[in-house]
N, C-alpha and C positions, 0 to 999 in steps of 0.2 A: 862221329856223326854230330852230336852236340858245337863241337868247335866251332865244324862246319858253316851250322847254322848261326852261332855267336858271330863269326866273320861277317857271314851275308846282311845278320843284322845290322852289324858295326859299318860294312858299307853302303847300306842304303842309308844310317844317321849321315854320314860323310857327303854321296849326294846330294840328299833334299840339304842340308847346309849349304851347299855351294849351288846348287837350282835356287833357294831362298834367297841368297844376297843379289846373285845374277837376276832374277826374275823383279827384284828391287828395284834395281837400278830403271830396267828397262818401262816398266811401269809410271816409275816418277817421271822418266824422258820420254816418254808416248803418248801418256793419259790414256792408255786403250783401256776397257772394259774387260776382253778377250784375256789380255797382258794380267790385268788384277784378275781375273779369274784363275788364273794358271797360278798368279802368287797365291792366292789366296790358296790356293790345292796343295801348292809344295810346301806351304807354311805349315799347314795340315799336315801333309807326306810328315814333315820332323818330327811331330809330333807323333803319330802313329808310329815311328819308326823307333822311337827311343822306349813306346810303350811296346815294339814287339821286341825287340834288343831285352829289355826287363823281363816281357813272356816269355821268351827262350832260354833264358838264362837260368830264372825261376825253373822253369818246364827238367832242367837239366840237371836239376835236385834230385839225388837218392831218395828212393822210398822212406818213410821214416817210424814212430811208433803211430801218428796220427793220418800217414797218408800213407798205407799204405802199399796202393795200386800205383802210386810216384807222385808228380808232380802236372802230368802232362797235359793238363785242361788251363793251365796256365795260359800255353797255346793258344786256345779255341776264345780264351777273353780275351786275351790280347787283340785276336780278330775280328771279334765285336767289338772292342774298343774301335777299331779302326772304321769298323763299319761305320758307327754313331759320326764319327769325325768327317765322314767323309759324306754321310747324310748333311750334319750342319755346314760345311764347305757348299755344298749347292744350292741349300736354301740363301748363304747368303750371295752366292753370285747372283741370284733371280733376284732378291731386294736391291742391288744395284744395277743391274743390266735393265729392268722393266724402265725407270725412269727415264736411263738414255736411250730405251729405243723409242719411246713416246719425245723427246726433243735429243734426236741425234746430233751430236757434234764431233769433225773430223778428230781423226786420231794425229798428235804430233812425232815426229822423228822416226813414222814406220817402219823405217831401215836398221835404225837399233832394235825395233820388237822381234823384225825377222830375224838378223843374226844371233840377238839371245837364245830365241824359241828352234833354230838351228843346232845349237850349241846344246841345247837342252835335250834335244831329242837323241842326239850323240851320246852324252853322257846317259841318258834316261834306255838305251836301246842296251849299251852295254852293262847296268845293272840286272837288265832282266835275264840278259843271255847269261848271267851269272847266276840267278836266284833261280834260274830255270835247274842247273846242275846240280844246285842246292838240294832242292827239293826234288830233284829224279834219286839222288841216291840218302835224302835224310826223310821225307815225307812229313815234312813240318810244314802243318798245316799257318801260323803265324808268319812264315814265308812264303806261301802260297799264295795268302790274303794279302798281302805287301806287294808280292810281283803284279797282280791280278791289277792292286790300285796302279801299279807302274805302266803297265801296261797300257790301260788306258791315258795317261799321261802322254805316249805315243802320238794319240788322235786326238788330246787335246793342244798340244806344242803346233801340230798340223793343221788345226782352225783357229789358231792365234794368226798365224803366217798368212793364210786365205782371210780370213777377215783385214788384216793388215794389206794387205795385197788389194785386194775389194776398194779397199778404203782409198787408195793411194788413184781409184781410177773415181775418185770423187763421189761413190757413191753411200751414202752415208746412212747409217740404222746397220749394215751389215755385222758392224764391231759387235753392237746391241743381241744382233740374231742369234750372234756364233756364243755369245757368253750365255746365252738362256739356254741354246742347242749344249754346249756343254756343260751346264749343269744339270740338267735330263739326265747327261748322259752317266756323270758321277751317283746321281739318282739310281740309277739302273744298277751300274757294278756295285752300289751300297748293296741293294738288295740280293744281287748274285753271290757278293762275298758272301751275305750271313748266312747262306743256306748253309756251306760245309760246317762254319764254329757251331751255328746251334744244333748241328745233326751230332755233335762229337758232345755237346752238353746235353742232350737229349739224348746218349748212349743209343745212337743209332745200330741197327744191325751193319754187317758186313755185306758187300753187294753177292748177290745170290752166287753168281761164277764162284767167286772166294769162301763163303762157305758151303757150297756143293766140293771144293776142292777138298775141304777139312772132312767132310763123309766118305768122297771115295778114297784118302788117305787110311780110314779107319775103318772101309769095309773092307780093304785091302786083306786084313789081319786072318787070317784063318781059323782061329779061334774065339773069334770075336761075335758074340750073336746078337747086337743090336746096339744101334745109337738112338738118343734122345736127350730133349730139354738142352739143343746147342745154343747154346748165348756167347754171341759178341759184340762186340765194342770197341772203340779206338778212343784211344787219349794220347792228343801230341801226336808222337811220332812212334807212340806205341800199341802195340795191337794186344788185345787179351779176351782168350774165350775159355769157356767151360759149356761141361753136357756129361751125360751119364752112358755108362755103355753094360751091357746086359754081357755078363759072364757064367760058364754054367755056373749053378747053384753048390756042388761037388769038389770045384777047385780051392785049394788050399790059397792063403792068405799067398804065402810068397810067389805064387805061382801066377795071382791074378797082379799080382805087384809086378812081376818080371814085364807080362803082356804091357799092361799101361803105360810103363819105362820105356822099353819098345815103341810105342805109339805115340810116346811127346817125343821123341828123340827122331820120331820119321819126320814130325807137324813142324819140329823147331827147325829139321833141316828144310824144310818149302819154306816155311815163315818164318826168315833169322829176326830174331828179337822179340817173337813174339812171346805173348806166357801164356801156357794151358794149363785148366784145374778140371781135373779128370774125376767122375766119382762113379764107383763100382756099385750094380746092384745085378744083385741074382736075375738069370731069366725069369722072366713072367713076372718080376716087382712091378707092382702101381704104384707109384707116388703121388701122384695126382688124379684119380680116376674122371673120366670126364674132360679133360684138358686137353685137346688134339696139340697144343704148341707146347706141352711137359710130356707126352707121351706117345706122340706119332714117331715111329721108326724111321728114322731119317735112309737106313742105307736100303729101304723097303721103297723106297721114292725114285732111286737113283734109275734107275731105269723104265719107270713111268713116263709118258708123256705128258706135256705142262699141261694139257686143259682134261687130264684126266680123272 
């Protein structure tokens, strides 16, 4: 899985290199606005890229005596790195695009912009249909954040070409519109990326479906008489919960040790890679009295209805 993800890393540094020098070129022979906004993104894209290739990499680090739970929030900066990068990319296409739509001037050699911004979408469509595989079977969030920026790169190579196109029928401010329109629109996926990084450094819960799964897993058990206090979280591309579960108060040490074993062994087979930390207390322990989210019975829910 790790590999995986070092590859994808390593060919999105590969693209945005070869988008960067392409998108050079095309920029100097055009003078489009649209053109420098696309460079200015994939110049960004390498940069972003090399910092998730590092946050993967990192991320991919054994546990150790200071980190514990691993490495895998390495990840989640990486993607706020990207985010930031990708927020200063559209501020500054707007400080360049404002002036030329206030005194528009034609774009030169439009026909090199189009078959750059052609050629860009080609390479730029089959990265993601790669980073998509990636991340269906690794769940690296740092890969995610990366296709998402690619992705939209799609719909930006496509209002280079139309503003290009616009241009060539003599209408001019066009170039100006489509380079403010897509910095908006980098605007936008900045802010969409950073919801998943800062929900993974803000040790978000697990979506409700996926921990209701981790309860009926464990009321499954037959001698199991309660769960409580389930805490989860995700780092990187790893998942990790704990919670306490009520065992009679009469069963012997090995006996409640067998059940547990049993019960991370059901959790790890639905959630390969995950880690559980399971802690026993007798029926009827309080640990938190007063606390409905340390003490409410989760497998007492399971078949309530939501608004009950």
């Amino acid at each position: 899985m790790t590999n995986l993800a070092r590859r994808a890393a390593i060919a999105s540094v590969t693209v945005a290199l070869f988008l960067g020098l392409l998108k050079a070129w095309a920029a100097w022979k055009t003078g489009s606005v649209a053109m420098l906004a696309s460079l200015a993104d994939s110049g960004l894209d390498l940069v972003a890229s090399f910092v998730t290739l590092a946050g993967v990499h990192w991320a991919s680090q054994p546990a150790d005596a200071e980190h514990r739970f691993g490495h895998g929030k390495a990840e989640a900066l990486a993607a706020l790195f990207q985010v930031v990068v990708i927020a200063v990319s559209a501020f500054a296409i707007l400080v360049r695009a404002i002036p030329r739509l206030l005194a528009p001037t034609p774009a030169l050699a439009p026909e090199a912009g189009i078959g750059v911004s052609l050629v860009a979408m080609g390479a730029t469509l089959a990265l993601i249909t790669y980073q998509k595989s990636v991340v269906r079977r690794t769940g690296s969030i740092a890969i995610g954040t990366d296709r998402m920026h690619y992705s939209s790169d799609l719909l930006l190579n496509a209002a280079v070409i139309a503003a290009l196109l616009i241009d060539t029928l003599g209408i001019t401010g066009a170039d100006a519109v489509f380079g403010i329109a897509i910095a908006f629109w980098l605007m936008f996926g900045a802010w969409r990326a950073s919801e998943a990084a800062l929900d993974q450094l803000m040790d978000r819960e697990w979506p409700d479906e996926k921990r209701r799964r981790v309860v009926e897993i464990a009321a499954a058990h037959p001698r199991l008489k309660g769960l409580h206090d389930l805490r989860t979280r995700t780092s990187g591309s790893h998942d990790f919960a704990q919670f306490h579960v009520w065992l009679a108060p009469t069963m012997t040490v090995a006996e409640a040790h067998d059940i547990v074993e049993t019960l991370e062994q059901r959790l790890v087979a639905e959630f390969p890679g995950s880690e559980f930390l399971i802690h026993i207390d007798p029926e009827g322990h309080v640990d938190a009295p007063g606390n409905p989210l340390a003490e409410t019975d989760e497998t007492e829910l399971l078949n309530k209805e939501p608004d009950a």
